[in-house]
C-alpha positions in Angstrom: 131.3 89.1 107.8 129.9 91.6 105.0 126.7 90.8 103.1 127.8 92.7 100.1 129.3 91.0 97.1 131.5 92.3 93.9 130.2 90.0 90.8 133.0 90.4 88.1 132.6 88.7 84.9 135.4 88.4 83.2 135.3 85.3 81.4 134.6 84.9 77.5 133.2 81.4 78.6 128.7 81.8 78.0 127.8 79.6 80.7 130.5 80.4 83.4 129.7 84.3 82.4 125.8 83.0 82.8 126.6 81.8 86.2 128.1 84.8 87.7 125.2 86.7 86.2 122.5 84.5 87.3 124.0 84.7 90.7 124.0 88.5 91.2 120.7 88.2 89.8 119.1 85.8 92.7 121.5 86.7 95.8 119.7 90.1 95.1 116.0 88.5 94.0 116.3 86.2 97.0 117.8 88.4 99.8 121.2 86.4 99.9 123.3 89.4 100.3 121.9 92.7 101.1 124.5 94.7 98.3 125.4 92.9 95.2 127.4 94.9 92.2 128.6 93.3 89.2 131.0 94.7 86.5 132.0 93.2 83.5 135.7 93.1 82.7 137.8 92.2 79.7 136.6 89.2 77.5 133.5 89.4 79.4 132.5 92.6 77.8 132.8 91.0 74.0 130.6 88.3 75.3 128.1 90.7 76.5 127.3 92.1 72.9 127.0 88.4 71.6 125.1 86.5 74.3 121.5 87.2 74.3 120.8 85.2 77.5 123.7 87.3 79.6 122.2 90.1 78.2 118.8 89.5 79.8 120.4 88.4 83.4 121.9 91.8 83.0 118.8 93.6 82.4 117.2 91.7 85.1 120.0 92.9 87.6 119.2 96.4 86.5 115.8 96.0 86.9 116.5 95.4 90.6 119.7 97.5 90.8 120.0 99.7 88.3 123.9 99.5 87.9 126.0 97.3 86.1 129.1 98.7 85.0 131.4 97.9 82.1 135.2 98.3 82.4 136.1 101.7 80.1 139.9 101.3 79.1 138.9 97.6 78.1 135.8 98.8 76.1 137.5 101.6 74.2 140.4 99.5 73.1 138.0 96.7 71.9 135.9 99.0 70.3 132.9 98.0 72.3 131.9 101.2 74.2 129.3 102.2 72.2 127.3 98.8 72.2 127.4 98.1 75.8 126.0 101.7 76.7 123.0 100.8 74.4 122.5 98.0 76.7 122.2 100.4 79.4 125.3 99.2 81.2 127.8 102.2 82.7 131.0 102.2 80.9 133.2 103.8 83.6 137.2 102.9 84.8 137.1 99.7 87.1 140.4 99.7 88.8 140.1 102.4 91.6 136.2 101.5 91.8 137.2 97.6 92.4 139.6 98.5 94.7 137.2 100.7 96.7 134.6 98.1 96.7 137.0 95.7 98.5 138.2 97.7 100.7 134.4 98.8 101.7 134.4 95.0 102.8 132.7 93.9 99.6 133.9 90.2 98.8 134.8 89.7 94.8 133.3 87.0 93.1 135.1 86.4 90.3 134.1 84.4 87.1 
């Protein structure tokens, strides 16, 4: 079994969107898993801009990893691009890079 784990957050829910990110967060801080990504993904990315306690798990997780990475298409239609970059998050295309990470035996978390 892999010790690497995909964290997506795609919920517009604060505390199940807290949960995920407090998760990647410790499984990293603790030594749970040894790889840990997490990329935000539709209604999770709004949340994001608006949740000052996400946006601290996030820059905790960066702190550690350095890469959290917001879903592009989804933050150019919203209109969102520009604020989650000055968060320090990558704003890249998901799809392929999801479906890489899976298939790299990374196990998708998904809240």
């Amino acid at each position: 079994m892999s010790n690497k784990v995909l964290v997506i957050i795609g919920t517009r829910e604060s505390e199940k969107a807290r949960t995920g990110a407090m998760y990647a967060v410790n499984a990293l801080k603790q030594g749970w898993m040894d790889e840990v990504k997490l990329i935000f993904f539709g209604p999770g990315e709004a949340l994001l801009l608006e949740d000052d306690v996400l946006q601290e798990y996030v820059r905790e997780y960066q702190a550690m990893d350095g890469a959290a990475i917001a879903c592009k298409f989804i933050a150019d239609r919203d209109g969102l691009d520009e604020g989650i970059s000055q968060l320090g998050i990558q704003v890249l295309y998901v799809g392929q890079l999801i479906s890489d990470l899976i298939k790299e035996g990374y196990t998708p978390m998904v809240w």
